[in-house]
ZADOBA-930215 format. One record per residue (C-alpha): residue number from 1; residue in three letters; x, y, z. Coordinates in pm, whole numbers. Layout:
<nodes>
  seq  type       X       Y       Z
  NUM   ALA       X       Y       Z
...
</nodes>
This chain:
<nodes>
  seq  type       X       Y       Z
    1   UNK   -9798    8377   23502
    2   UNK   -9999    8619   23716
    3   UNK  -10151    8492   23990
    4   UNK  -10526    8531   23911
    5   UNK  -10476    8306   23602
    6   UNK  -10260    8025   23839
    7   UNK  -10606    8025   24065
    8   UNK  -10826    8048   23700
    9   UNK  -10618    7759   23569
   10   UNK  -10628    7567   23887
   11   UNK  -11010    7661   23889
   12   UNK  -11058    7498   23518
   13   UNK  -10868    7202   23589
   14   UNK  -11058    7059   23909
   15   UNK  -11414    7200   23741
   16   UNK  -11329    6946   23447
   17   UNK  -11179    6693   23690
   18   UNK  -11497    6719   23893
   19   UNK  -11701    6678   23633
   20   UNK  -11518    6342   23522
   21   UNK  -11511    6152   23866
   22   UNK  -11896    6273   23925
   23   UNK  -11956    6023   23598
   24   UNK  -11743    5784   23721
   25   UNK  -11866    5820   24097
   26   UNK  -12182    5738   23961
   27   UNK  -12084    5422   23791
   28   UNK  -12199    5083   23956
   29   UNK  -11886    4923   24061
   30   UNK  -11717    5308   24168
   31   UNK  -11519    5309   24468
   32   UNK  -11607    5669   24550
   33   UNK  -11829    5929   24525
   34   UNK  -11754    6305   24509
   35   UNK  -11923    6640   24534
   36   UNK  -11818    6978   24594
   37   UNK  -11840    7075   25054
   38   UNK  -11995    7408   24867
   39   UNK  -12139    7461   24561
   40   UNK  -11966    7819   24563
   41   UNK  -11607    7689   24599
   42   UNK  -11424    7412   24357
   43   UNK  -11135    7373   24587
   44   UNK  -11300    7169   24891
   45   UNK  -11435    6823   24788
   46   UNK  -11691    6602   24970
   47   UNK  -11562    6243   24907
   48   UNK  -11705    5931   25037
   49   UNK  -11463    5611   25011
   50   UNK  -11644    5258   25028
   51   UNK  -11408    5019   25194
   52   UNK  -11208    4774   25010
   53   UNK  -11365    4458   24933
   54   UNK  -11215    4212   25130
   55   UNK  -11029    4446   25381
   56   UNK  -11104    4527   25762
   57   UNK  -11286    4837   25587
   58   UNK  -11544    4626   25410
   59   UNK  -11870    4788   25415
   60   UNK  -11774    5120   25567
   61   UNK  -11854    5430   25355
   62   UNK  -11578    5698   25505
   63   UNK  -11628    6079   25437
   64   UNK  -11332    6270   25384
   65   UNK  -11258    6612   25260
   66   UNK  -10993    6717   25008
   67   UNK  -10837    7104   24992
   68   UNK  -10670    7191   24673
   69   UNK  -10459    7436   24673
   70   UNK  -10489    7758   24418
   71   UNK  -10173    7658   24242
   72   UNK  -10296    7318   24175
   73   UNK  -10207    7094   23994
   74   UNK   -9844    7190   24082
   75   UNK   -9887    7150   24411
   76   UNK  -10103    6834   24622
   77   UNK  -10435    6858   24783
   78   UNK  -10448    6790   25097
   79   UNK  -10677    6517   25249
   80   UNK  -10881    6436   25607
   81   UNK  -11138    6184   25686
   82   UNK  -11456    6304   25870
   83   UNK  -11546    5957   25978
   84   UNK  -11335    5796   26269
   85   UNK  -11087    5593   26097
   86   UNK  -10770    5393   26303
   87   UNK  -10526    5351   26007
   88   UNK  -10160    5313   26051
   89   UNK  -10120    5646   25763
   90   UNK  -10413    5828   25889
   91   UNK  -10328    6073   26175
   92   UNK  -10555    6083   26447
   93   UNK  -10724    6394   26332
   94   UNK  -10842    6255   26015
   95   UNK  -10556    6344   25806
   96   UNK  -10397    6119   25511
   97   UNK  -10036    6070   25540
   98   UNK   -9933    5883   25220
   99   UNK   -9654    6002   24958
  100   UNK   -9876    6106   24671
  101   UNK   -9977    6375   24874
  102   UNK   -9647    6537   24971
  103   UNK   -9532    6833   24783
  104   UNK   -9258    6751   24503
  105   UNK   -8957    6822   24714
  106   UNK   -8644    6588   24795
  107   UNK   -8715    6399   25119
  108   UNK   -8460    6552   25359
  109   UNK   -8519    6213   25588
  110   UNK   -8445    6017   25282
  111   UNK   -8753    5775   25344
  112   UNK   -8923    5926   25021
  113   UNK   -8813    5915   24680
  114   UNK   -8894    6237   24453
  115   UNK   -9131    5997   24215
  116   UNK   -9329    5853   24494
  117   UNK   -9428    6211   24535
  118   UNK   -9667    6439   24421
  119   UNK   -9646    6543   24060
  120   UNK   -9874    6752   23817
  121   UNK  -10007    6445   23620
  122   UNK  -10182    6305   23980
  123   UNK  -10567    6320   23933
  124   UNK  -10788    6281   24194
  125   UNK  -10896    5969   24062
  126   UNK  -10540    5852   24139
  127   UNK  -10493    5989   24468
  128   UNK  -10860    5818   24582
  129   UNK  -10728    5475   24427
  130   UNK  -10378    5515   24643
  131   UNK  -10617    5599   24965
  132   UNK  -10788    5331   24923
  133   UNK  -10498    5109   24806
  134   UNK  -10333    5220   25154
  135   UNK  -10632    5104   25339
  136   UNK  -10528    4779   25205
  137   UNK  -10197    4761   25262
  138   UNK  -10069    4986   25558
  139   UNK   -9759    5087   25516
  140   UNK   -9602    5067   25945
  141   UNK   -9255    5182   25870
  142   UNK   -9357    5538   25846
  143   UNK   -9679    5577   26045
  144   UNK   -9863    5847   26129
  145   UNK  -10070    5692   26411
  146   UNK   -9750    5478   26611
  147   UNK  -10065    5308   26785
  148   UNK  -10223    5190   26523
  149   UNK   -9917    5096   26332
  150   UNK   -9845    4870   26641
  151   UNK  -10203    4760   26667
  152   UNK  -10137    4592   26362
  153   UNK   -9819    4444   26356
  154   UNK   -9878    4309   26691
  155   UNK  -10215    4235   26785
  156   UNK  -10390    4144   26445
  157   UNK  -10723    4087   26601
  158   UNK  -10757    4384   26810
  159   UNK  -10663    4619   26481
  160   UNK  -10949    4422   26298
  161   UNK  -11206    4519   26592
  162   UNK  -11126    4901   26607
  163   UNK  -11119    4926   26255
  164   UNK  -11492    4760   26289
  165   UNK  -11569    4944   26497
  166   UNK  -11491    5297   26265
  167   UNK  -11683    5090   26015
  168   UNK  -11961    5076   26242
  169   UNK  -11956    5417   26313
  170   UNK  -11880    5562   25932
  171   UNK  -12241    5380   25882
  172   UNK  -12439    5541   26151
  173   UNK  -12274    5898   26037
  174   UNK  -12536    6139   25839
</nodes>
């Protein structure tokens, strides 16, 4: 396949995926909203995640951005929060360290299986359901912030009050 049809194809599948999650962003009880950062290029997102019902997030509404590559859906997206988040699996920069997102290669640490991995049937409906699943339920034994991951094994009530605090802020944000 040349490479002007990979981008075309890749092009055709997030326009019709886009189009999909817009309808279901705009359902009542949605979890998520999305929109394209420019109307002139399908492969940056806008997304805005509404935190978990009955998590520390509660309440927040968290911007992130996702990048698709121009071989997707073979390859992942990848994905950073705008809004100030303290999550054990979010680095401090914003980005989203969970397996879903990590190309479709044997782990060489052995941490990861293959089919916790990224794969070509992943949506972006499923990859926003496993962010916010994550924000649920952090996973510590592989974190990407250490002092976050501490923050919450350790000190329960602190976590919960910087993690208000980013809901705070994620509210104030334009």
């Amino acid at each position: 396949m040349e490479k002007g049809n990979k981008f075309n194809g890749a092009a055709f599948k997030l326009q019709k995926e886009l189009k999909g999650k817009f309808i279901l962003s705009r359902s009542d009880n949605s979890s998520f909203s999305v929109g394209l950062e420019d109307d002139d290029n399908i492969f940056e997102w806008t997304v805005t995640l509404f935190g978990p019902p009955d998590t520390d997030y509660e309440g927040g509404m968290f911007k992130a951005l996702l990048k698709f590559p121009h071989d997707y859906p073979f390859e992942p997206p990848t994905m950073r929060f705008i809004s100030k988040m303290w999550h054990p699996n979010i680095y401090e920069d914003g980005r989203v360290c969970i397996s879903i997102l990590h190309s479709p290669v044997q782990d060489s640490s052995g941490y990861e299986d293959i089919t916790e991995r990224w794969n070509p049937a992943q949506t972006v409906e499923t990859i926003l359901v496993s962010v916010l699943s994550m924000l649920s339920n952090p996973n510590d034994e592989s974190p990407a912030n250490v002092d976050a991951a501490i923050m919450w094994r350790n000190d329960k009530a602190a976590y919960k009050r910087q993690v208000q605090r980013c809901v705070v802020r994620s509210m104030e944000d334009p």
